[in-house]
C-alpha positions in Angstrom: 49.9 -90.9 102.2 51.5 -87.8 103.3 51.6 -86.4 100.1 48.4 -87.1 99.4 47.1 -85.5 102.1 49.2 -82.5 101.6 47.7 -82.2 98.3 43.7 -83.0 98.7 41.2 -80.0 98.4 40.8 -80.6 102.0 43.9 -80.0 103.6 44.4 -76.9 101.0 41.2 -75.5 102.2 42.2 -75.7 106.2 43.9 -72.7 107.5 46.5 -75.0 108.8 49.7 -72.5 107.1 49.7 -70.1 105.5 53.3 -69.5 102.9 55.9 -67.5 104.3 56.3 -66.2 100.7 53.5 -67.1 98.3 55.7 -69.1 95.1 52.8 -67.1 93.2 53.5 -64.0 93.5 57.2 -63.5 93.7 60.2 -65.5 92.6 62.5 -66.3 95.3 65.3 -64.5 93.2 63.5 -61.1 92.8 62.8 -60.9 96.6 66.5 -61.4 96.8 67.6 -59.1 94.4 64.7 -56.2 96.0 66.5 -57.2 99.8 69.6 -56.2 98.2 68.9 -53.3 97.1 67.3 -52.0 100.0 70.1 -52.8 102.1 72.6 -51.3 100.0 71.4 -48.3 100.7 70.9 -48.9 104.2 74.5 -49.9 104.1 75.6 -47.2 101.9 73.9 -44.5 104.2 75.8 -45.7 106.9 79.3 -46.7 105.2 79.7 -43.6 103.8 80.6 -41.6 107.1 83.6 -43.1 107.4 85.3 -42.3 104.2 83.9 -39.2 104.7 85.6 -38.9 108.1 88.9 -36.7 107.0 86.6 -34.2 105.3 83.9 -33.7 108.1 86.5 -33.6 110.3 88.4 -30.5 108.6 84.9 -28.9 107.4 83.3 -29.0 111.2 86.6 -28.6 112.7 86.0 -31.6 115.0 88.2 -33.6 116.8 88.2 -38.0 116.4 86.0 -38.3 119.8 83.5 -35.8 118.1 83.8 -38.1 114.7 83.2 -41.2 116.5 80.3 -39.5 118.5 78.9 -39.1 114.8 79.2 -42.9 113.8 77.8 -43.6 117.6 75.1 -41.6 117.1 73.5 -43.4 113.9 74.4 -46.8 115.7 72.9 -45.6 119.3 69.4 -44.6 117.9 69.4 -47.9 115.7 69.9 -50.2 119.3 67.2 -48.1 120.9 64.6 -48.0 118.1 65.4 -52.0 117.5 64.2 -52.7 121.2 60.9 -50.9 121.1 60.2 -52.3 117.6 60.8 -55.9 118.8 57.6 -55.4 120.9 55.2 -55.4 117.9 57.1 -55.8 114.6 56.2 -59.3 113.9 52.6 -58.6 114.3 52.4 -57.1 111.0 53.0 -57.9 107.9 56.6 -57.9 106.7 55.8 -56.4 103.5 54.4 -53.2 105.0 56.3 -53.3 107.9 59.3 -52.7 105.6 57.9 -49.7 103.1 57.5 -47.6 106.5 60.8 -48.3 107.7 62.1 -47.3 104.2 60.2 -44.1 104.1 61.6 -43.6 107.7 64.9 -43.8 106.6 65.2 -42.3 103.1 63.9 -39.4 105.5 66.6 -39.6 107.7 68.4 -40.0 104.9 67.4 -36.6 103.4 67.7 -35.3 106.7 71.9 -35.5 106.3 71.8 -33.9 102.7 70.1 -30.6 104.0 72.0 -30.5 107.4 74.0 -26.9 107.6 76.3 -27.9 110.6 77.7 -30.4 112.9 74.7 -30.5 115.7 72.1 -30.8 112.9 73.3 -33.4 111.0 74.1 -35.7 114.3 70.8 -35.1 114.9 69.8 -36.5 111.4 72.3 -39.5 111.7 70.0 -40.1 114.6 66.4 -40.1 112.6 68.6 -42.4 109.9 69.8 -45.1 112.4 66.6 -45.6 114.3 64.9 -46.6 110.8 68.1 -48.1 109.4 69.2 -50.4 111.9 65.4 -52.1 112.5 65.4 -52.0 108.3 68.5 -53.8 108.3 67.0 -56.5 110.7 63.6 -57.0 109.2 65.4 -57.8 105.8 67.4 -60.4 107.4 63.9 -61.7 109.4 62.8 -62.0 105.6 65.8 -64.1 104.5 65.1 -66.8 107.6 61.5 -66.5 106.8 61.7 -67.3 103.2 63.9 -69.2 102.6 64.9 -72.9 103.6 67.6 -73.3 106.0 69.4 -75.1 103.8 70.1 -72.3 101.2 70.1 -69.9 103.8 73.7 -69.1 103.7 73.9 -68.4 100.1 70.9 -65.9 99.6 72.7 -63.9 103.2 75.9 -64.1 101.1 73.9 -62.4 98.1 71.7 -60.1 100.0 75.3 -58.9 102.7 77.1 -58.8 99.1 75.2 -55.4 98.9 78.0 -54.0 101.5 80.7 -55.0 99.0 78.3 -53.5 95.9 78.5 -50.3 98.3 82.2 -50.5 98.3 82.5 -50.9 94.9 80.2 -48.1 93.2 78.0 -46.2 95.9 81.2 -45.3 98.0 83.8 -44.5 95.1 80.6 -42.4 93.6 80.1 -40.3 96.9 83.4 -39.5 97.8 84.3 -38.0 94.5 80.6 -35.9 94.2 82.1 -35.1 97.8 85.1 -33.8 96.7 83.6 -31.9 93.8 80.7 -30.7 95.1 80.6 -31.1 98.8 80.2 -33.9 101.1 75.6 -33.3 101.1 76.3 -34.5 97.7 76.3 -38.2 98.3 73.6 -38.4 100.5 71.1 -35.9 97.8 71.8 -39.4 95.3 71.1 -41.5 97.8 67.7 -40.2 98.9 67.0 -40.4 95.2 68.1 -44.0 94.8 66.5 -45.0 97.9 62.6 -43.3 96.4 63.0 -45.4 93.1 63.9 -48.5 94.6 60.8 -47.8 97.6 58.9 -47.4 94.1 59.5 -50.8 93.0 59.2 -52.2 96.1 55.7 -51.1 96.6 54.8 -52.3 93.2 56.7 -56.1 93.2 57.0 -57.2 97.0 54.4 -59.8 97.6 52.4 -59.8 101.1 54.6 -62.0 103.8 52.2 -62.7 106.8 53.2 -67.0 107.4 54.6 -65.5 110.3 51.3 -64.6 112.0 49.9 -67.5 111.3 51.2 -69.8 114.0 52.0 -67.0 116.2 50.9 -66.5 119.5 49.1 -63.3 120.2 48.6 -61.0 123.0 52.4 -60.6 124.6 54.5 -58.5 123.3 57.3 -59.6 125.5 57.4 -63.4 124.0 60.9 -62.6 122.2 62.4 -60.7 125.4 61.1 -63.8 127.5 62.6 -66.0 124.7 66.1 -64.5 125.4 66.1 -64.6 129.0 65.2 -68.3 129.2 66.7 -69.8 126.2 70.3 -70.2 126.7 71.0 -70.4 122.7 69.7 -66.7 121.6 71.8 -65.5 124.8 74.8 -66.9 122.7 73.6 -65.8 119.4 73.4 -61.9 120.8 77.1 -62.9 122.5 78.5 -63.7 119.0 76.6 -60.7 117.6 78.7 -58.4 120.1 81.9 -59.6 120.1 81.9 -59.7 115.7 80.5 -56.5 116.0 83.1 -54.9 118.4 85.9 -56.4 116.4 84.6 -55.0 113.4 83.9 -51.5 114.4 86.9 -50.7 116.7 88.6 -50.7 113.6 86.5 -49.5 110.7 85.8 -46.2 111.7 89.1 -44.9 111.7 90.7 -46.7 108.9 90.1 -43.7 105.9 91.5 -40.9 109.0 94.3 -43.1 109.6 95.0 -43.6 105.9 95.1 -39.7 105.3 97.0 -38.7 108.6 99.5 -41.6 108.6 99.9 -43.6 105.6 100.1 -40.5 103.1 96.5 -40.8 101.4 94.9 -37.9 99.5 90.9 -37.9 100.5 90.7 -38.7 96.9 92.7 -42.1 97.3 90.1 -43.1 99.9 87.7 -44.6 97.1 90.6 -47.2 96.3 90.0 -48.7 99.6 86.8 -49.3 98.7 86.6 -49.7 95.2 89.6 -52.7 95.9 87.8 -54.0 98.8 84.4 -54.3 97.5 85.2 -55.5 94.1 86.8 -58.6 96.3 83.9 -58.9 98.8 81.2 -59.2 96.7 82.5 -62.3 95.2 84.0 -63.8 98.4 81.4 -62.9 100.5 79.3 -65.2 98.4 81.6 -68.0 98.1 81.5 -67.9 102.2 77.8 -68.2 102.2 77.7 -71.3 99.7 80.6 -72.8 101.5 78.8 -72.2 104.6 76.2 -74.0 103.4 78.1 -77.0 102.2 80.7 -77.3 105.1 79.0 -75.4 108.4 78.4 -72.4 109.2 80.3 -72.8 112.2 83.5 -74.0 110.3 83.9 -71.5 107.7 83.3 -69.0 110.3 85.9 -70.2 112.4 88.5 -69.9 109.5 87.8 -66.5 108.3 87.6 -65.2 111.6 91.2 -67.0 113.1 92.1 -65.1 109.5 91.0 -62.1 110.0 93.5 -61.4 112.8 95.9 -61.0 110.3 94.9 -58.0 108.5 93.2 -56.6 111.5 97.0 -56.3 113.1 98.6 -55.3 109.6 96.4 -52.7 109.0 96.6 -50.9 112.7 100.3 -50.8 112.6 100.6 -49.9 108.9 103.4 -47.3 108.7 104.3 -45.1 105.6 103.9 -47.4 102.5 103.0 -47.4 99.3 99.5 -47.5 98.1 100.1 -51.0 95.9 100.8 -52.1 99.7 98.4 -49.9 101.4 95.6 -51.6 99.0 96.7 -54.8 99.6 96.4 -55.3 103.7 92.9 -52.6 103.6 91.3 -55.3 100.4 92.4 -58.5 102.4 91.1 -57.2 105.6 87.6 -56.6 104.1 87.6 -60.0 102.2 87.7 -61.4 106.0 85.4 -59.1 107.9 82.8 -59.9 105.5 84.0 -63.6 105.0 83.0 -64.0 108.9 79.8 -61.9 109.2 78.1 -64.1 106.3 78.0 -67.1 108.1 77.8 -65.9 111.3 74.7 -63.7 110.5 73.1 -66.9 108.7 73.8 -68.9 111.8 72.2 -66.4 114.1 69.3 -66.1 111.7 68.3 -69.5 111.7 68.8 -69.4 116.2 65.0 -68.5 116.8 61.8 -70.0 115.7 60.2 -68.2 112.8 57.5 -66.6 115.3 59.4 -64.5 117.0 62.4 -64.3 114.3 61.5 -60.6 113.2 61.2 -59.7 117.0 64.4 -61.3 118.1 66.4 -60.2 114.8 65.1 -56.2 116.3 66.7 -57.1 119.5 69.5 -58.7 118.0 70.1 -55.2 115.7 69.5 -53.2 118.4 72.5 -55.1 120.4 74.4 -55.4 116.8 74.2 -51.5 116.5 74.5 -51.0 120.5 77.9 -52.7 120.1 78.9 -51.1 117.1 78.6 -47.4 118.8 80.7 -48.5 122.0 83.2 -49.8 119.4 83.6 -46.3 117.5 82.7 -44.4 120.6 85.7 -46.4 122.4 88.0 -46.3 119.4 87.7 -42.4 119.1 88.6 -42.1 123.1 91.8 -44.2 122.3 92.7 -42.8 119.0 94.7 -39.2 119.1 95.4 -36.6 116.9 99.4 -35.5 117.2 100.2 -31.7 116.8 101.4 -32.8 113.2 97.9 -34.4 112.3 98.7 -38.0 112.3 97.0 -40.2 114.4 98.6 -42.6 117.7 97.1 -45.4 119.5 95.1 -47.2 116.4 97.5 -50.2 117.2 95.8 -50.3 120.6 92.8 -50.8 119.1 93.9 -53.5 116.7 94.9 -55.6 119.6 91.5 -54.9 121.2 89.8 -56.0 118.2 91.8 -59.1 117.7 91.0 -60.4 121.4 87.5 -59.7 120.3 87.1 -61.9 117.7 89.1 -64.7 119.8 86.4 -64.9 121.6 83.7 -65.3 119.2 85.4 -67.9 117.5 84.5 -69.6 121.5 81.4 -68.2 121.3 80.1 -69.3 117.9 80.3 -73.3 119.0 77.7 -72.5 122.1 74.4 -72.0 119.0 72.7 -74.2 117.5 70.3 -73.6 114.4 66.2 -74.4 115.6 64.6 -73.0 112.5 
């Protein structure tokens, strides 16, 4: 009876649902592929600071606390624009909701190529993160939108796999144009990039408005409301934090630290990521169709217990050689992307679809706020010695290890509602 129903002229006629993503006009594996794309270079636009770290640093003249105030700044503007866009971007359609962002940020974006000096381009890391970090978030509000739950974890793994295809070819690609051109160079083929894939975006994504059609209008607030009475997206922001803290006390540092300590040219830095990416983008997947076949809450678990490993290993690495250097910085970006797969699928699928792209803005905005007190911490900690190299990064390893301690606690508090 029920699938009768479902399929008579009159239940097809009543305005009962409309599809989150019309079958029709889009496959679900092109909508995958176009996500991807767009956030790789949302990713790469905001990965590529930190190999570039040694060379802005010597170009400006600037000191770590004035690097980490440049990573800060990108993340900063991302939180605040992600809370004022939570208050009215799910009442539009995703589809255009996401070309403006875009065009926002491949501004932003060209913004950093042109910039002649330190103060301009923070400014332009600015413009870039308040589009970026809501772009990053709507994408993901797409993914919990469109598709099922249960397949959830592998299309995240595929879509968060752009990070590891940024590793791979976009980073390896900048930092040499960097150092044979100058470090606008990466950012002049990235606004490029960014306009043909805007291009094909325009022309191939489908509308995506089955999230207005059960939701309730007239309150802008619903998702902040959401938050403050529903105990499980309180956790789901806790776990967004404390992954994102342990990530990012760390990350920002690691190219500065392998040039001032280790014995890397600037040149060696796309090894880091070459190695580490080529590795991620396969076991980044793997974690998102093992989180789909064993819990999301049990893979993550593992790869985050894991990850203290190579966190500690890579914040006390002394004087090595780069077979060994390459080893401990490839396994420690198998596992920070091994546990932000799942744990991003989990938190997608925390809030009804309603308010998912207005929760997943909030959720962004406290991703990116915790990611700029991580690199704004780390570069307070971190010192430069008269001789260059760098003290303290093992103090921020240990930091970063109690932090994802605790959200392996915190992950077992959310449940999955949609």
């Amino acid at each position: 009876m029920n699938n009768f129903q479902e399929n008579s002229p009159a239940s097809i006629s009543a305005p009962v649902q409309e599809p989150l993503v019309p079958k029709a006009q889009i496959r679900e594996g092109l909508l995958i592929f176009l996500l991807a794309a767009i956030q790789f270079t949302h990713m790469m636009d905001f990965v590529i600071m930190m190999p570039l770290g040694p060379q802005l640093m010597r170009v400006f003249n600037i000191s770590p606390r004035e690097f980490g105030l440049l990573v800060s700044a990108y993340t900063f503007s991302a939180a605040i624009a992600g809370f004022v866009s939570a208050l009215f971007i799910d009442r539009f359609d995703r589809k255009h909701a996401l070309l403006a962002l875009y065009l926002g940020f491949i501004i932003g974006t060209l913004g950093c190529a042109i910039a002649p000096n330190y103060g301009l381009l923070l400014l332009a890391r600015v413009v870039a993160g308040g589009f970026g970090g809501v772009l990053g978030a709507l994408v993901l509000a797409i993914i919990g939108d469109a598709i099922p739950e249960q397949r959830r974890g592998a299309a995240t793994g595929r879509v968060m796999a752009a990070f590891s295809v940024a590793s791979i070819a976009g980073i390896p690609i900048g930092l040499y144009l960097a150092s044979e051109m100058s470090w606008h160079a990466p950012f002049y083929l990235l606004v490029g990039l960014s306009l043909l894939i805007l291009l094909v975006a325009v022309r191939f994504l489908p509308a995506m408005r089955g999230h207005l059609t059960n939701a309730k209008r007239g309150n802008p607030f619903r998702a902040l409301k959401a938050m403050v009475v529903q105990p499980n997206l309180q956790w789901a922001m806790a776990l967004t934090v404390t992954l994102t803290m342990a990530g990012f006390l760390v990350v920002p540092f690691i190219s500065p630290y392998m040039v001032a300590n280790v014995g890397f040219t600037e040149r060696d830095l796309s090894y880091i990521y070459l190695f580490g990416g080529l590795a991620t983008v396969f076991t980044s997947q793997w974690a998102g169709r093992l989180a789909d076949k064993y819990g999301k809450q049990f893979i993550f678990r593992w790869a985050a217990i894991l990850s203290i490993i190579p966190i500690v290993l890579i914040t006390n690495l002394p004087p090595v050689g780069m077979v060994m250097a390459l080893t401990v910085s490839t396994i420690f970006f198998i596992f920070f992307g091994a546990r932000f797969v799942p744990a991003m699928s989990l938190i997608t699928s925390s809030v009804e679809p309603e308010l998912r792209g207005s929760f997943m803005s909030i959720n962004s905005s406290v991703q990116q706020l915790g990611a700029g007190i991580a690199a704004f911490v780390s570069g307070l900690i971190v010192q430069e010695t008269a001789n260059g190299s760098l003290t303290h990064f093992n103090w921020v390893g240990i930091m970063a290890s109690v932090a994802t301690l605790v959200a392996v606690w915190v992950v077992s508090r959310i449940r999955a509602v949609g």
